[in-house]
Residue, then its C-alpha position, 0 to 999 in steps of 0.5 A: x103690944x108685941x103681938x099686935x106689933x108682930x101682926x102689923x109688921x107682917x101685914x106690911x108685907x115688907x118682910x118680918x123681924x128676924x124673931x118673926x121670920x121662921x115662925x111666919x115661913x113656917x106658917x106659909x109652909x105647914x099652913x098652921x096659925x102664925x100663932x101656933x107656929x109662933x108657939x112651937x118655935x118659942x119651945x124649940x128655943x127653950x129646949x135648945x137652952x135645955x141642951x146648952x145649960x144642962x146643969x145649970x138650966x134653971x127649972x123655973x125657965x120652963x115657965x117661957x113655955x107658959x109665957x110662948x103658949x100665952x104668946x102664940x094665943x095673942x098673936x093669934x087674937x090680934x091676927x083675927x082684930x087686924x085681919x087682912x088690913x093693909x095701908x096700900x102704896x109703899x108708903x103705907x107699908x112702912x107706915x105699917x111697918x113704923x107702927x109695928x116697930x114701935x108696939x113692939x118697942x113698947x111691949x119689949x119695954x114693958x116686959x122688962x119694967x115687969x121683970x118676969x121671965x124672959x121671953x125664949x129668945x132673949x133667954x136663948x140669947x143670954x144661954x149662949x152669952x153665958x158658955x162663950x168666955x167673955x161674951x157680950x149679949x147684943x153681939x151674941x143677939x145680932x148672931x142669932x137674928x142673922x141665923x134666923x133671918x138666914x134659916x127663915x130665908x133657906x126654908x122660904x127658897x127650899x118649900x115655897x120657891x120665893x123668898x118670903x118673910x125676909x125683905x127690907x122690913x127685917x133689916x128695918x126690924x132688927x135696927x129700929x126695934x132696938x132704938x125705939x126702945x130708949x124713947x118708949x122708956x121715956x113714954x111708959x116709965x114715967x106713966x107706970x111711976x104715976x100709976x104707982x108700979x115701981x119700975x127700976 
C-alpha cells in the first residue's frame, strides 16, 4: 500500500511527499528506478542514525536496510502495474493525489499494527528526538520533511533547471497523510480484530 500510494502520488504530477521527493529528483537526475533511488536514500538514512546514535544505535536496525531493499522492489513493481496512467484535468490530479494519500495513510497504519522495525525515516526521525533535550517527534518530523522537501527542490534547480518533485501535492502530502491516518485506523483496526490479529 505505501508503494502503490507513492506511485499515484507521482503520477499525479502535483508534486511528491517530502519522504518521496529526493528519491524521485534523484531518479530524474541519475536516470535510476524510482525504486533503486527510493532504496539508496532509505540506507543514507539508516547510516545517518548510525552517526547520530553511535553507541547506542541498536544493531537489530540495521534490519531498515532489508525493510528499504524490499521497499524499493515494491515501488518498483507498482511503478510496472500503474504505469504511465494518469486521470487528465487538474481535478483528476488530485483525484490521483487523494487516492495516494489515503493508500498511503493506510499502510502507515498498517505498518504500525505490525509493530515491526521502523521504516528509516521514522527511525531517523525518532534518532534525532532522542540527542535534542526534550524533544518532541512530530516537531522534529515537520523539520525533517521541510529539509527534504528543501534538499529535493535545491538538487531539482541545480541538475534539471526546473523545479520538479515539489508543488502543491508535497504540502497536500505532508498535511493530509498524517489526518488520514486516525480514519484508516477506524477502517483496518477493526478488520484486523475480526481476522484474529491482536492490534494494540
Amino acid at each position: 500500500m505505501l508503494s502503490l500510494g507513492a506511485i499515484f502520488v507521482v503520477n499525479s504530477d502535483l508534486g511528491a511527499s517530502p519522504v518521496q521527493a529526493v528519491p524521485l529528483v534523484a531518479s530524474l537526475i541519475t536516470g535510476l528506478s524510482i525504486g533503486t533511488s527510493f532504496f539508496v536514500i532509505l540506507t543514507v538514512f539508516t547510516v545517518l542514525q548510525i552517526c547520530i546514535l553511535r553507541r547506542d544505535f541498536q544493531w537489530i536496525q540495521l534490519t531498515q536496510i532489508l525493510a528499504a531493499f524490499l521497499f524499493g522492489y515494491l515501488v518498483d513493481f507498482s511503478n510496472f502495474l500503474v504505469g504511465e496512467v494518469r486521470i487528465p484535468g487538474y481535478f483528476g490530479q488530485l483525484l490521483m493525489l487523494g487516492i495516494g494519500i489515503l493508500l498511503t495513510a493506510s499502510g502507515v497504519t498498517l505498518h504500525m499494527r505490525a509493530r515491526i522495525v521502523n521504516l528509516p525515516p521514522e527511525a531517523l526521525t525518532a534518532a534525532i528526538t532522542s540527542k535534542i533535550p526534550n524533544g518532541v517527534f512530530h516537531k522534529v518530523r515537520i523539520v525533517q520533511d521541510s529539509a527534504l522537501v528543501v534538499i529535493a527542490a535545491v538538487l531539482s534547480l541545480l541538475f534539471l533547471n526546473g523545479l520538479y518533485g515539489v508543488r502543491e501535492g508535497t504540502v497536500l502530502s505532508a498535511v493530509l497523510v498524517g489526518k488520514c491516518i486516525q480514519y484508516t485506523n477506524r477502517l483496518w483496526v477493526p478488520l484486523l480484530e475480526k481476522l484474529g490479529f491482536q492490534t494494540e
